[in-house]
mmCIF file as gemmi writes it, N, C-alpha and C atoms, coordinates in Angstrom:
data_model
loop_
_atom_site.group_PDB
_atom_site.id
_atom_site.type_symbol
_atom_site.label_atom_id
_atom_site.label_alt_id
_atom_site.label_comp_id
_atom_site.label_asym_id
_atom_site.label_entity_id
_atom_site.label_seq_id
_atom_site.pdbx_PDB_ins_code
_atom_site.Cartn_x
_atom_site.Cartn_y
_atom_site.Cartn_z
_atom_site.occupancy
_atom_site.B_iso_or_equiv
_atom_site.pdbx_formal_charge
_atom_site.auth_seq_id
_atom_site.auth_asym_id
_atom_site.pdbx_PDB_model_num
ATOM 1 N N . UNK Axp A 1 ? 19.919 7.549 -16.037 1 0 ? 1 A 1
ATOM 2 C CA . UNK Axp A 1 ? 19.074 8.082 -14.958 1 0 ? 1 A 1
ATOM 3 C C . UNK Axp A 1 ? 19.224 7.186 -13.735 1 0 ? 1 A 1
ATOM 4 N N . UNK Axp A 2 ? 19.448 7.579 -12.348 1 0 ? 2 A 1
ATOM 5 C CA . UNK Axp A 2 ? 19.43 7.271 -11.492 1 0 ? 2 A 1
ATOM 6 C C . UNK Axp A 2 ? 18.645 6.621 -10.903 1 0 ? 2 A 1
ATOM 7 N N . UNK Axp A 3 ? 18.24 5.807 -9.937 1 0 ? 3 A 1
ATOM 8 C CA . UNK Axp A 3 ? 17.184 4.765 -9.162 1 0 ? 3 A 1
ATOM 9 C C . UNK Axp A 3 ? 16.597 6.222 -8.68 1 0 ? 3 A 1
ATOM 10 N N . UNK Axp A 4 ? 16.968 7.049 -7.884 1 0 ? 4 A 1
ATOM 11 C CA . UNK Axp A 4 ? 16.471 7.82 -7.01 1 0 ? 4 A 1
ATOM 12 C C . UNK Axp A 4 ? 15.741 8.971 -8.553 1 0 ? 4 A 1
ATOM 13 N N . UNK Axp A 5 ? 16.312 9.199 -8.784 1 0 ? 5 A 1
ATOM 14 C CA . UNK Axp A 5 ? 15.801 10.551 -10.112 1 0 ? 5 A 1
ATOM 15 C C . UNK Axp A 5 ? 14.332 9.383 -10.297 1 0 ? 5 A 1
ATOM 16 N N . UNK Axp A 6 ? 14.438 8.281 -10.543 1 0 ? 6 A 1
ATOM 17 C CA . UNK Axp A 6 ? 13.352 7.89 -11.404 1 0 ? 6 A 1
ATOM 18 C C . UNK Axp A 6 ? 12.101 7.303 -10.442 1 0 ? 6 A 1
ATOM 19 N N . UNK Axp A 7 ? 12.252 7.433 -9.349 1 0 ? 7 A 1
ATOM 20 C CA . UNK Axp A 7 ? 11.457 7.171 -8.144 1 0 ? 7 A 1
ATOM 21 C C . UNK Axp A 7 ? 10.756 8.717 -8.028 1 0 ? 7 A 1
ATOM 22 N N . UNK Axp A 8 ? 11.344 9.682 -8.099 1 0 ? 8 A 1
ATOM 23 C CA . UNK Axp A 8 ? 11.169 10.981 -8.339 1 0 ? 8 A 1
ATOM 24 C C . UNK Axp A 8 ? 9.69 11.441 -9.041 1 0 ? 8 A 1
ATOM 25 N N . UNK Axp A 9 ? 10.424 10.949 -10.522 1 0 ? 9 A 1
ATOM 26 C CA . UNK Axp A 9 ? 9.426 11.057 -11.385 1 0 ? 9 A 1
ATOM 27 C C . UNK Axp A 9 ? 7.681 10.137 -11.712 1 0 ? 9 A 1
ATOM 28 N N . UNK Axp A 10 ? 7.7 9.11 -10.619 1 0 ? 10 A 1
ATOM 29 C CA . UNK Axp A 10 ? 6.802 8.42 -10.835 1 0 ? 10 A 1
ATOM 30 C C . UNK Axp A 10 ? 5.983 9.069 -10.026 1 0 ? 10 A 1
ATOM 31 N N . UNK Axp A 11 ? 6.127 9.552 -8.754 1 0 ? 11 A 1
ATOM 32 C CA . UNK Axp A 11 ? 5.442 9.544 -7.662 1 0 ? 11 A 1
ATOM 33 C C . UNK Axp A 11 ? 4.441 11.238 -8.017 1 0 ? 11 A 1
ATOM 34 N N . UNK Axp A 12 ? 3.335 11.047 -7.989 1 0 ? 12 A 1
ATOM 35 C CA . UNK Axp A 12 ? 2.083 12.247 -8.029 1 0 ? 12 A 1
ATOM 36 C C . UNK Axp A 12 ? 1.799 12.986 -7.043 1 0 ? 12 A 1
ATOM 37 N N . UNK Axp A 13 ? 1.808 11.581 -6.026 1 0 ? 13 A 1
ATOM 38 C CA . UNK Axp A 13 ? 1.193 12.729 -4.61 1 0 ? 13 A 1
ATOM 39 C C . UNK Axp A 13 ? 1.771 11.726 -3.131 1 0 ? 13 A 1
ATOM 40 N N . UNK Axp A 14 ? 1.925 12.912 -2.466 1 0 ? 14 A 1
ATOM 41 C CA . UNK Axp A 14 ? 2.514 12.282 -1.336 1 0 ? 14 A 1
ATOM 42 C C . UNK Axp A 14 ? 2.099 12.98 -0.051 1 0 ? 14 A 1
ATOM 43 N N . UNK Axp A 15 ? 1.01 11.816 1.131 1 0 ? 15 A 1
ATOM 44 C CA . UNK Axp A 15 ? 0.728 12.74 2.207 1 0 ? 15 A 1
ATOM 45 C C . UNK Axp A 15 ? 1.101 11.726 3.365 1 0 ? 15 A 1
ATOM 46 N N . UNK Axp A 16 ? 1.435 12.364 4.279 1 0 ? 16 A 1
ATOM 47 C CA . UNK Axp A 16 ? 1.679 11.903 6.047 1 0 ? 16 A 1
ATOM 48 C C . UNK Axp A 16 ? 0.498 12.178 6.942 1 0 ? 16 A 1
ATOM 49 N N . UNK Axp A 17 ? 0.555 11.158 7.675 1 0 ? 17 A 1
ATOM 50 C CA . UNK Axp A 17 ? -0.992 10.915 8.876 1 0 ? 17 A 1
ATOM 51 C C . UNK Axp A 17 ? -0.235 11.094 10.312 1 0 ? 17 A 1
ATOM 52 N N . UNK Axp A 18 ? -0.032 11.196 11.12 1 0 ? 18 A 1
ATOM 53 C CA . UNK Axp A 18 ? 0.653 11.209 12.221 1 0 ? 18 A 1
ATOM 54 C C . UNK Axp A 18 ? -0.798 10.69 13.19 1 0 ? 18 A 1
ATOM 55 N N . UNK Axp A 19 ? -0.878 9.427 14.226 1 0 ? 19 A 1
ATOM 56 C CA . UNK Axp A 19 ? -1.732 9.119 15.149 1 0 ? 19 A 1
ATOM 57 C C . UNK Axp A 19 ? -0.857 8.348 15.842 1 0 ? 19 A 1
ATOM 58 N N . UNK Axp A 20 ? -0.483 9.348 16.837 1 0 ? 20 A 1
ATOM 59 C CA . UNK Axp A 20 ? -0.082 8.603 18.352 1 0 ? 20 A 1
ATOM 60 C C . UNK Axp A 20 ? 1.331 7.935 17.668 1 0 ? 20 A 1
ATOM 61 N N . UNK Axp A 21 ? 1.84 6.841 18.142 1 0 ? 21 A 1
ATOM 62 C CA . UNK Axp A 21 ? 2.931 6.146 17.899 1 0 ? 21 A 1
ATOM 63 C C . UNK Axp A 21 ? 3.171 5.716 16.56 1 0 ? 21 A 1
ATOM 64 N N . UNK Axp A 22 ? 2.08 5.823 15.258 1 0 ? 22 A 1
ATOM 65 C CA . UNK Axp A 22 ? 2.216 5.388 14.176 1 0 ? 22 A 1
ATOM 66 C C . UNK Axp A 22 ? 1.85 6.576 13.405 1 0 ? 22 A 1
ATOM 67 N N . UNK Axp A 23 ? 2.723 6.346 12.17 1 0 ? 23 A 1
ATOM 68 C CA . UNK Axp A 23 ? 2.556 7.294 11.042 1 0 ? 23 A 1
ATOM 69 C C . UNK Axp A 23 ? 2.162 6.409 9.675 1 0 ? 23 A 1
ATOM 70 N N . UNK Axp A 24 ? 1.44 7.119 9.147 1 0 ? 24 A 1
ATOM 71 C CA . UNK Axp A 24 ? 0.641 6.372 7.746 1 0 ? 24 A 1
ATOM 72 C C . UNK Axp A 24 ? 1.337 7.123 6.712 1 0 ? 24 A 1
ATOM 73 N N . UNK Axp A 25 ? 1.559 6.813 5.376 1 0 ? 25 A 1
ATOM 74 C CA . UNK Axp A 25 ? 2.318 7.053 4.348 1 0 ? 25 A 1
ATOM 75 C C . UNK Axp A 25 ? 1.589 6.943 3.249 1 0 ? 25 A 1
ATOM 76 N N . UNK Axp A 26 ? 0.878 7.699 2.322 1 0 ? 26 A 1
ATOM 77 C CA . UNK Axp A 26 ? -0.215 7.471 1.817 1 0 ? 26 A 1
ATOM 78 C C . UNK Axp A 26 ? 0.696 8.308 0.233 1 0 ? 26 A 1
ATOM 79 N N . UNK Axp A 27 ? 0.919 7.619 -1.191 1 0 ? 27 A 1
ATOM 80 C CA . UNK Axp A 27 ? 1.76 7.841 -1.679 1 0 ? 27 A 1
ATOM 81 C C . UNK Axp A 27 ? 1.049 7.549 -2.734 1 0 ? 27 A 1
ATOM 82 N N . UNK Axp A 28 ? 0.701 8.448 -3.813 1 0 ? 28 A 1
ATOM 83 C CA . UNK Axp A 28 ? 0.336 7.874 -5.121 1 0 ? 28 A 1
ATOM 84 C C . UNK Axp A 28 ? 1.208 7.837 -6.265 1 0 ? 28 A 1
ATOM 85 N N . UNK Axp A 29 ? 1.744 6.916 -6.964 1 0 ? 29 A 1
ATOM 86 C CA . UNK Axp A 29 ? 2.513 6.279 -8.121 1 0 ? 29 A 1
ATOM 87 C C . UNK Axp A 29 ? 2.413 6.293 -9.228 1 0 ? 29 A 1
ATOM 88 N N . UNK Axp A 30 ? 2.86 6.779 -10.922 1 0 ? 30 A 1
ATOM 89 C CA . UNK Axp A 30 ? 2.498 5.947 -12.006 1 0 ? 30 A 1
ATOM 90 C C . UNK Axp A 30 ? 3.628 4.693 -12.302 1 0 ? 30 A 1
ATOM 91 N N . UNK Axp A 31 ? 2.854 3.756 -12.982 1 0 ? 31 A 1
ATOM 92 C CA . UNK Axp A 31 ? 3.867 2.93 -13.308 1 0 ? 31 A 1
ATOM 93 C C . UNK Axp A 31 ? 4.496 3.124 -14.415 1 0 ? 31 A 1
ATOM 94 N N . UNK Axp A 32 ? 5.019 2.596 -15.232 1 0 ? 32 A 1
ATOM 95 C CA . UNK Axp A 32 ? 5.649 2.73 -16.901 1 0 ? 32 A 1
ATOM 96 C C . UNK Axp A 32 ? 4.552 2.804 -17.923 1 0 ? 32 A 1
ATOM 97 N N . UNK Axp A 33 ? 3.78 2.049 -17.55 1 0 ? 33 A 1
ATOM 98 C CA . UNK Axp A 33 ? 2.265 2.472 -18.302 1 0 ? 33 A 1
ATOM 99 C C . UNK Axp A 33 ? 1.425 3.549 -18.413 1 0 ? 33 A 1
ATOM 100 N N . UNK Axp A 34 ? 1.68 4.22 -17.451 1 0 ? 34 A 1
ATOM 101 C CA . UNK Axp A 34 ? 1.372 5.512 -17.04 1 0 ? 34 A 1
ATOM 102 C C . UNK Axp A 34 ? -0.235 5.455 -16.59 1 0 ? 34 A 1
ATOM 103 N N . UNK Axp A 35 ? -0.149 3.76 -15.648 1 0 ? 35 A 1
ATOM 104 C CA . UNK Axp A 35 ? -1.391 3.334 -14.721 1 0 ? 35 A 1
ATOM 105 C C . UNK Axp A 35 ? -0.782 4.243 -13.767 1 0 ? 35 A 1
ATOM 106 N N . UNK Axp A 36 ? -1.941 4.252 -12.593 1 0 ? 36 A 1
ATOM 107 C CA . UNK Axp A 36 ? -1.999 4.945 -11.038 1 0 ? 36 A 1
ATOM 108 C C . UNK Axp A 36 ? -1.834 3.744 -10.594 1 0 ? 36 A 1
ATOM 109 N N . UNK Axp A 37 ? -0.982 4.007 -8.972 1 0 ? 37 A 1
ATOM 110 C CA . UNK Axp A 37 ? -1.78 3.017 -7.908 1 0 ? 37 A 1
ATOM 111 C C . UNK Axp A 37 ? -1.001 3.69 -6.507 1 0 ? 37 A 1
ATOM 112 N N . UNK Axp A 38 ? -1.725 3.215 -5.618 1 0 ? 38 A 1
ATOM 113 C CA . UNK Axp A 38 ? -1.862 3.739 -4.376 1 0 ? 38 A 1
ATOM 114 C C . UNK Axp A 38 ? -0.706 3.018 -3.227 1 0 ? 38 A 1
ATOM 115 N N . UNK Axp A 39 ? 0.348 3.44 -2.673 1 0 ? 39 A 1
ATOM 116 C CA . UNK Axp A 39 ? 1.272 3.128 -1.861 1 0 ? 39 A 1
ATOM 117 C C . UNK Axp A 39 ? 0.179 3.277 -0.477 1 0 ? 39 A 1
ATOM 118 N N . UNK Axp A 40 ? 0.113 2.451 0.675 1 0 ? 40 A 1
ATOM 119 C CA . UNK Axp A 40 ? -0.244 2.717 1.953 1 0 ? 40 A 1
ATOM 120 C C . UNK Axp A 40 ? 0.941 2.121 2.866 1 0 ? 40 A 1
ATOM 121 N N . UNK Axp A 41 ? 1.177 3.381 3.767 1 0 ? 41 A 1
ATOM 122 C CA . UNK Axp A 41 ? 2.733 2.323 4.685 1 0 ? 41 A 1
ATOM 123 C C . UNK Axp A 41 ? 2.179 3.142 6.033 1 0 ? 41 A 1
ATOM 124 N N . UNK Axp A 42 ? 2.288 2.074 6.838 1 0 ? 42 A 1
ATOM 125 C CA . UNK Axp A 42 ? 2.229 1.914 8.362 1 0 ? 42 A 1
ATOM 126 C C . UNK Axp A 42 ? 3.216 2.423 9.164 1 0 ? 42 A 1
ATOM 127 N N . UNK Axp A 43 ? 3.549 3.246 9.399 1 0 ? 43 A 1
ATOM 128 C CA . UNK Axp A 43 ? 5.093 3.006 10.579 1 0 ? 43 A 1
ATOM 129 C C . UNK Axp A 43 ? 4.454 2.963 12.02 1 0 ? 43 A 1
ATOM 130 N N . UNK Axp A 44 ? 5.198 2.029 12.287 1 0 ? 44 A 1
ATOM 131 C CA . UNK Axp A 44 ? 4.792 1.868 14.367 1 0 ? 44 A 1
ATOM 132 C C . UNK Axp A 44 ? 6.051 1.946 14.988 1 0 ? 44 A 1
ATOM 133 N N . UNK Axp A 45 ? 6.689 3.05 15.706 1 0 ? 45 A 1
ATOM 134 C CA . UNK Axp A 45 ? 7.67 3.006 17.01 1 0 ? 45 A 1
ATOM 135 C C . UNK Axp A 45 ? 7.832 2.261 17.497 1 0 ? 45 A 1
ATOM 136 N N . UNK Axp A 46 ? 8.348 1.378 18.248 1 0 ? 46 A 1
ATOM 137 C CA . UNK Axp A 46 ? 8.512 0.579 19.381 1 0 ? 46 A 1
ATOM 138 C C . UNK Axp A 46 ? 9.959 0.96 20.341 1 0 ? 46 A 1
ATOM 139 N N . UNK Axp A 47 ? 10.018 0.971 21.921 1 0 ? 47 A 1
ATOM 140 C CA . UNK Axp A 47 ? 11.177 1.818 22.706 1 0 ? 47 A 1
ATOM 141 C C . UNK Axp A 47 ? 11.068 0.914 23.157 1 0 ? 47 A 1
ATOM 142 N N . UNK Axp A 48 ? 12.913 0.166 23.178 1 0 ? 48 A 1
ATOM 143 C CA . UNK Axp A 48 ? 13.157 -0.776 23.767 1 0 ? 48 A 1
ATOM 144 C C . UNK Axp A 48 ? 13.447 -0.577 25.354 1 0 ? 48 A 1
ATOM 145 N N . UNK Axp A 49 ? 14.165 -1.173 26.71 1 0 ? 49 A 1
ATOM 146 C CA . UNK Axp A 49 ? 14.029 -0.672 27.701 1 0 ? 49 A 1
ATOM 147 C C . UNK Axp A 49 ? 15.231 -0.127 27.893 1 0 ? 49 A 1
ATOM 148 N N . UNK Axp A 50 ? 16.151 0.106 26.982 1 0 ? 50 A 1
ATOM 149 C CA . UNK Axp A 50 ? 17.43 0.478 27.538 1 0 ? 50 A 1
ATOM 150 C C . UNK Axp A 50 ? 17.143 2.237 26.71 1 0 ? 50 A 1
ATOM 151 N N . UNK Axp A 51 ? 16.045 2.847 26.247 1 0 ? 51 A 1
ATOM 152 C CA . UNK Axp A 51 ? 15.717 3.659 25.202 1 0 ? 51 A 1
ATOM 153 C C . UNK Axp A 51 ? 16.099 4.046 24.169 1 0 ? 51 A 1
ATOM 154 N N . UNK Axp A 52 ? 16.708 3.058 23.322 1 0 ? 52 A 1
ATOM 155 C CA . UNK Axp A 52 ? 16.564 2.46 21.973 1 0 ? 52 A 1
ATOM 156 C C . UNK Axp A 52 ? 15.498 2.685 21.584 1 0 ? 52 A 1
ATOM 157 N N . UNK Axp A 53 ? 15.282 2.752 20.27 1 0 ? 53 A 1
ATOM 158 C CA . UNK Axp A 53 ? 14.47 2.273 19.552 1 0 ? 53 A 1
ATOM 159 C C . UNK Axp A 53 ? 14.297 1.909 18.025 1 0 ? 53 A 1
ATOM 160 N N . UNK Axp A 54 ? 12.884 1.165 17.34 1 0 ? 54 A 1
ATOM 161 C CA . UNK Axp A 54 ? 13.157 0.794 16.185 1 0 ? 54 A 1
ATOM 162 C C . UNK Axp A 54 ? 11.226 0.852 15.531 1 0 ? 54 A 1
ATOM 163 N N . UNK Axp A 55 ? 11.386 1.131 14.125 1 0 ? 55 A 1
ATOM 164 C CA . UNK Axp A 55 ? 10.226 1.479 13.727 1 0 ? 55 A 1
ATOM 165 C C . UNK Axp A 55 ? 9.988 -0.015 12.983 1 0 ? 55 A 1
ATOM 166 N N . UNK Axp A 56 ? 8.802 0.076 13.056 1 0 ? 56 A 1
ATOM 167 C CA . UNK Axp A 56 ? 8.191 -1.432 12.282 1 0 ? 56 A 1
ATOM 168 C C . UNK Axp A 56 ? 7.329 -1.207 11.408 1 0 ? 56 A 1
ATOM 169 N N . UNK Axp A 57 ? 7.628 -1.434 9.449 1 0 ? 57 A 1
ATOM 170 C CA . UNK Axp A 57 ? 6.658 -1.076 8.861 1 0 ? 57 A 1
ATOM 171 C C . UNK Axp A 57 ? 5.673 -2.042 7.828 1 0 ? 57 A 1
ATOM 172 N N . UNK Axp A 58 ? 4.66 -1.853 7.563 1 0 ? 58 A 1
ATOM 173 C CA . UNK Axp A 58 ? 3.734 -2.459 6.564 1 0 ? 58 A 1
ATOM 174 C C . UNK Axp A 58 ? 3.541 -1.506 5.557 1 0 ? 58 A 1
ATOM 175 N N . UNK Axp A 59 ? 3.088 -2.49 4.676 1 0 ? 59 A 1
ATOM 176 C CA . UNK Axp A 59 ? 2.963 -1.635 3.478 1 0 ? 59 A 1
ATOM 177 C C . UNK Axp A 59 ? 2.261 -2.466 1.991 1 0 ? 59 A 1
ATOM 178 N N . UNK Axp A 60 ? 1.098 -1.596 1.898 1 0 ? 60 A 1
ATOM 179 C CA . UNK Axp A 60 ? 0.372 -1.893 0.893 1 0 ? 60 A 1
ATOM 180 C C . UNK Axp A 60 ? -0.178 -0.938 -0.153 1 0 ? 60 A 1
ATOM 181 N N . UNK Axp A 61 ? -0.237 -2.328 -1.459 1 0 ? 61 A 1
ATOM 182 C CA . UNK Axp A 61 ? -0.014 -1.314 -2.564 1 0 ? 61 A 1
ATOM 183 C C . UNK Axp A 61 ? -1.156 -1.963 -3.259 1 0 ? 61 A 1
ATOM 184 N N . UNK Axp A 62 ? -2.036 -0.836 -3.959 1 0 ? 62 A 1
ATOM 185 C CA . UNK Axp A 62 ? -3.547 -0.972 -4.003 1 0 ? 62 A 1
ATOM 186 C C . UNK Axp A 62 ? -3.365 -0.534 -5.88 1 0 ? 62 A 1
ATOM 187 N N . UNK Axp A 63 ? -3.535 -1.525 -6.447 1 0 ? 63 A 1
ATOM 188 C CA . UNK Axp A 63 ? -3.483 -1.229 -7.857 1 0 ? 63 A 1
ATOM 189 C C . UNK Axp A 63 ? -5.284 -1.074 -8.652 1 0 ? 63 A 1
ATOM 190 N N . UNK Axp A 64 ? -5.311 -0.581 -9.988 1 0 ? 64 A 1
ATOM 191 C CA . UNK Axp A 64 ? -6.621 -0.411 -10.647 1 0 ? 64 A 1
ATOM 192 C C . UNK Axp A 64 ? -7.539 -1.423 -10.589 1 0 ? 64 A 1
């Protein structure tokens, strides 16, 4: 089984936030245990001056 197939199979629920320049990533997981836990990811835009640009992310993971 593949990295990607098995990333597949863990993941329960998956929603997107869109506010202004940042997007939230709100992702629920089982592990091998077949515990829950909660993915939270940040994305922030940033436009460089030549209009480039590059996203900057955080990301937290909220276990039982």
């Amino acid at each position: 089984m593949s990295e990607h197939e098995n990333l597949e199979q863990e993941e329960i629920f998956s929603q997107i936030l869109r506010a202004g320049r940042r997007t939230y990533f709100f992702d629920v997981r089982s592990t091998k245990a077949d515990d829950y836990y909660l993915t939270i990811t940040e994305s922030k835009k940033f436009t460089h001056d030549d209009g480039s640009f590059h996203y900057k992310k955080h990301k937290i993971y909220l276990y039982k």
